[in-house]
N, C-alpha and C positions, 0 to 999 in steps of 0.2 A: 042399305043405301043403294040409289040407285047410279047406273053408269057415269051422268050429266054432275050428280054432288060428289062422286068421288074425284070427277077432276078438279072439280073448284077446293074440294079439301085438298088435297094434291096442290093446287097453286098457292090456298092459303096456309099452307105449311110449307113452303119453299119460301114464298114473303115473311116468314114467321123467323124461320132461321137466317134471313137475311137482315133483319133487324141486329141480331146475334153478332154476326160474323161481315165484315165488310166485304164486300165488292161479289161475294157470294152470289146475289142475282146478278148478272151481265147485259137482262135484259126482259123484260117485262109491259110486253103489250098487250090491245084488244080485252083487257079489266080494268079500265081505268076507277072505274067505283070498287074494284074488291081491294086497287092496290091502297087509294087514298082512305078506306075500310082499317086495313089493318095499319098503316102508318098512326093512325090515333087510337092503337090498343096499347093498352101495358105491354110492357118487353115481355116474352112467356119466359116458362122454366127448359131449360134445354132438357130435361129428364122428361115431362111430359110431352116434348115435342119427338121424344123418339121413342116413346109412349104412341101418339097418333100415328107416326110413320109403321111402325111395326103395327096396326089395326087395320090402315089402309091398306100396307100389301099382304096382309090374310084376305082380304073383302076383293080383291084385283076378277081372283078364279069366279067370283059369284055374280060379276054383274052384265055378263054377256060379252066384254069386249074379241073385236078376233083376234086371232094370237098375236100379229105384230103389233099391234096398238098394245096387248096383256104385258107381252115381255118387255117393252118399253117402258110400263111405268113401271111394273114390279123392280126392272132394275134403278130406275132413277127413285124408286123408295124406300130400296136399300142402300142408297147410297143417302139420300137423307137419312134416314136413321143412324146411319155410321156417325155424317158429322153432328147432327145432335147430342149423339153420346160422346162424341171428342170434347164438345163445349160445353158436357157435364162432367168434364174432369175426367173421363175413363181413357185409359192409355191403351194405345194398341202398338204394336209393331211397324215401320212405314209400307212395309208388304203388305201387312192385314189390312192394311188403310187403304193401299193399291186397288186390293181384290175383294173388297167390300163396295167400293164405291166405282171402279171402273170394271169389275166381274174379268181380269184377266191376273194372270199368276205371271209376276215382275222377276225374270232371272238377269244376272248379269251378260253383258253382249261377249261376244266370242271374239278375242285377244289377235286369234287370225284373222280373221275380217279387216280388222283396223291395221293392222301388218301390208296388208293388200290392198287396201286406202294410201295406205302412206305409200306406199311404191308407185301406186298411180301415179298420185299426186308430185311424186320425185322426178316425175317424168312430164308431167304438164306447168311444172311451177319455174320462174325465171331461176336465172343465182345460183347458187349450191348454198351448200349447208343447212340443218336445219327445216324441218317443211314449213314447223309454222314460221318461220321466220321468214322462207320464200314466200307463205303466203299475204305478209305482212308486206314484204317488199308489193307483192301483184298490186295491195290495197293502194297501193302509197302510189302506184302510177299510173292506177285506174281510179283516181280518186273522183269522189263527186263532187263538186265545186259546190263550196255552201251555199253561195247564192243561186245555182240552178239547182238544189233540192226541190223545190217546191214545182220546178218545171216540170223536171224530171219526174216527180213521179207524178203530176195531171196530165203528160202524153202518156205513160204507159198506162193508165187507168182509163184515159178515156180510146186507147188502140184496146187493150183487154175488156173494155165492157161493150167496143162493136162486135167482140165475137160472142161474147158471153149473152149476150141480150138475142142474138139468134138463135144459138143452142147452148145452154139447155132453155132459155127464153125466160125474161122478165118483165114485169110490167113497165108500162112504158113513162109514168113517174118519178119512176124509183130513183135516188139522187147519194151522193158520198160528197162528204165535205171534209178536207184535212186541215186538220191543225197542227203545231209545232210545238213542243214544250220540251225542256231540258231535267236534266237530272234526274230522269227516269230508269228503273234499273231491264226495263224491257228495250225492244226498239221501235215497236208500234204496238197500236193496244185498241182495237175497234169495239164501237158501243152502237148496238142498234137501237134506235129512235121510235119506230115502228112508221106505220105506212110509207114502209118502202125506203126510208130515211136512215143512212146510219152517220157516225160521225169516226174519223179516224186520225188517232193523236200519232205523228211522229215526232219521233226523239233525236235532234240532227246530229246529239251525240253519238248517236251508234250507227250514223250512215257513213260508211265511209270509203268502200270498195262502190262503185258503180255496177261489178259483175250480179251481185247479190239482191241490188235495189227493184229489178223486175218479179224475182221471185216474194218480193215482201211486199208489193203491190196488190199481187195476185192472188196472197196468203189473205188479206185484211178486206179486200171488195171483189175481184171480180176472177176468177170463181167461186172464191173464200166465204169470208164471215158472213159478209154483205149478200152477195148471190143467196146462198144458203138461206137465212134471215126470208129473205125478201120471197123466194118460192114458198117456204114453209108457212108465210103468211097468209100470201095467197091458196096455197093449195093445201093444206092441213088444215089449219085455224077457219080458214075462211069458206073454201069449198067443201071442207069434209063436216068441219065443224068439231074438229079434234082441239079443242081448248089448252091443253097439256101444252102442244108446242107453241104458243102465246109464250111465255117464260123458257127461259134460257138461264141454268146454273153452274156453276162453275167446276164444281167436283162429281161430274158424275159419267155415264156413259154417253149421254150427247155430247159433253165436251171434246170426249177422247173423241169419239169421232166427226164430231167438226175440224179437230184442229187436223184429221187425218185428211179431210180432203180439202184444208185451207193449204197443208204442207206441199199437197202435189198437185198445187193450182196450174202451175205452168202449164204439165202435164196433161192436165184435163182441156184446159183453154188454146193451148197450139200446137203441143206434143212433139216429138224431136225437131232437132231446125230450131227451136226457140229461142235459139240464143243469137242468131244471124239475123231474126224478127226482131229482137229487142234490138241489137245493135242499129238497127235502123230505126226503131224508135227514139232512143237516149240521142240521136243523132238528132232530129228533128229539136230536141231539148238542149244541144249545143256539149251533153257528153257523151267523150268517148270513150269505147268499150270494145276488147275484139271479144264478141259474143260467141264465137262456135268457141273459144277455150275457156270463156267462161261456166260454157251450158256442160262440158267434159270435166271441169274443176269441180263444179254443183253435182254433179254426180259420183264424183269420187269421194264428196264429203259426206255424200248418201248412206256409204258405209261406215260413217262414223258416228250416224243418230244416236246408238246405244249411250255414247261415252256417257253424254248426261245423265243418262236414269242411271247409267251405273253410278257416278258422284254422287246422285241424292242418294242411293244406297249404303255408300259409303259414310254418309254425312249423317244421317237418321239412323239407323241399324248398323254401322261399321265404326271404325277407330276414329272418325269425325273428320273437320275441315281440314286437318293436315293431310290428311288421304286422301281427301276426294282433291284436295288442290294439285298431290301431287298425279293424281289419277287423269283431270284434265289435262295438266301441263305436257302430260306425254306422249296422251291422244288424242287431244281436241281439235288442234292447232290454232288452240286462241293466244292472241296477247295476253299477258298478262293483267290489263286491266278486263280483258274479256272472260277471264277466268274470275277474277273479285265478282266481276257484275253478276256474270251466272249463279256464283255462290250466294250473292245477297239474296237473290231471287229464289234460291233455292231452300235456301233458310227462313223464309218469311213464311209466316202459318197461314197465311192467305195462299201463296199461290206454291207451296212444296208441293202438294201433289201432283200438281198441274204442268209439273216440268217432264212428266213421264207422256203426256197425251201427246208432243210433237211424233215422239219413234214410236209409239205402241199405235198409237191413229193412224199413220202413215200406212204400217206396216200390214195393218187389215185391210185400209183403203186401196191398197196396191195389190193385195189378194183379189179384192172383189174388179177391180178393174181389169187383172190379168184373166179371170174367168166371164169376160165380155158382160159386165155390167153395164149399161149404162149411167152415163152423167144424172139422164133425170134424176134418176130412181135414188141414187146415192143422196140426191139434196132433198127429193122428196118425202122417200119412207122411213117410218121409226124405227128403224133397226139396231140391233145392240152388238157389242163386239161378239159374242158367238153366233150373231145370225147369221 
């Protein structure tokens, strides 16, 4: 086969296990005839779809791609492969799963780190006693007032897409529209629409510190899901003509590192001070927030990324949810219902893997930014976690 049908097998085998496995594609533009194609095929066998997946990435080496475009689907074809053979019943370990489908090897986070988070935070939090309990207190009197949710976060999206639309530059269409729904075990959950469009559901159950609400802004549209989305459209799919990134799937190495640089949008969009910006923003929206302790709290918690992959570790591969619960309780510094919620999430076969890309994504994206990447390059090239 040649380069042009090995994408389109490529895409119609991601539609293929997406039929399978729900919420698996995230996102699926620029084929609207291959997608409404495969929607009226019989459901496949998940054994032969990881049959093609294993035929496509031996064919990767022979069709001329240059390397970064090669190492991009080879990895996003062994990570379909993996989960085909998960939905044919074969058992792997939740490590094997880790490092099949996002190409990095998942250890537990180092116990001193998080020792040295919590001191910080012993030192930046109101109260005594307890951290997460001061941080529960911060929540409760920096709270966001339910009725300005929806304010709040269309000033800080439309302050973060004036700078985002300058650099790294967007087309000048491109639009985000949120919605609200409850009972959701996430706190937002962005779906891109394609040209240029995405949609973003908040959950006003889990808004509830104002400190936090910039960073989740930033995470989901502008420099995040959306920004991303919206260049890769334009300048992969469309300018290059690299088809592949038309689809977006949920278990693979484009997730991890998307959600690496949705994690450190802030970062990327206004960079230290950020929190003395926002407080001027939430202000314009009628909340308040003192932002330089909020932006020194967000970075203390920085060091706490790990806690979660180590829980699913615990939950999948260790003594189970009694461990992982007490694992968070001691380093997270969530509530208690914010420990249930994380565990539901973490337990569901849709989205367990997906609990590792926040700190394993972060934690490359912040390599490559510490060795003077640029913004473009990070949203525009296919790169995989060992590039």
């Amino acid at each position: 086969m040649d380069a042009a049908e090995l994408v389109r097998e490529y895409l119609r085998l991601g539609l293929r296990i997406g039929r399978l496995d729900p919420d698996f594609v995230l996102s699926c533009v620029g084929e609207p005839r291959l997608h409404s194609v495969i929607a009226r095929e019989p459901i496949s066998v998940p054994g032969v779809l990881a049959e093609r997946a294993q035929l496509l990435f031996a064919s990767v080496p022979d069709v001329g791609f240059a390397a970064p475009r090669a190492a991009f689907l080879s990895a996003q074809l062994a990570a379909l492969e993996l989960r085909a053979r998960r939905l044919a019943g074969e058992q792997a370990s939740f490590r094997a799963e880790v490092a099949a489908c996002f190409g990095i090897s998942l250890e537990p986070g180092d116990p001193d780190r998080y020792r040295r988070a919590h001191a910080e935070l012993a030192e930046l939090l109101p109260g005594s006693g307890p951290v997460a309990d001061r941080l529960a207190l911060l929540a409760r009197r920096e709270r966001v007032p339910p009725p300005l949710l929806a304010r709040g976060v269309a000033e800080l999206a439309r302050a973060l897409r004036a700078r985002v639309r300058a650099e790294p530059g967007l087309p000048v269409q491109e639009r985000v529209d949120h919605r609200y729904v409850r009972g959701r075990p996430w706190s937002a959950l962005h779906r891109y629409l394609g040209d240029f469009r995405s949609l973003v559901a908040v959950n006003p159950d889990r808004q509830v510190w104002a400190g936090r609400l910039p960073a989740l802004v930033a995470h989901e549209s502008y420099p995040g899901h959306h920004a991303e989305h919206c260049r890769k459209e334009r300048e992969l799919v469309g300018a290059r003509g690299w088809a592949e990134h038309g689809i977006a799937l949920r278990d693979g190495p484009q997730s991890l590192l998307a959600e690496g640089v949705a994690e450190l949008g802030l970062r990327i969009a206004v960079g230290p001070g950020w929190g003395r910006w926002a407080q001027d923003v939430l202000a314009e929206a009628g909340i308040r927030v003192d932002g330089e302790r909020a932006e020194r709290v967000l970075a203390a918690l920085d060091g706490l990324r790990e806690v979660r992959s180590d829980a699913a570790l615990l939950l999948h591969d260790g003594p189970g949810i009694d461990a992982a619960a007490a694992h968070l309780h001691r380093w997270a510094c969530l509530p208690a219902d914010g420990v249930r919620a994380f565990l539901r999430f973490a337990a569901d076969p849709r989205w367990r893997l997906h609990v590792v890309t926040y700190a394993e994504g972060a934690r490359r994206v912040a390599r490559r930014l510490e060795a003077g990447e640029g913004v473009r390059r990070l949203l525009d090239e296919p790169w995989t976690p060992g590039g």
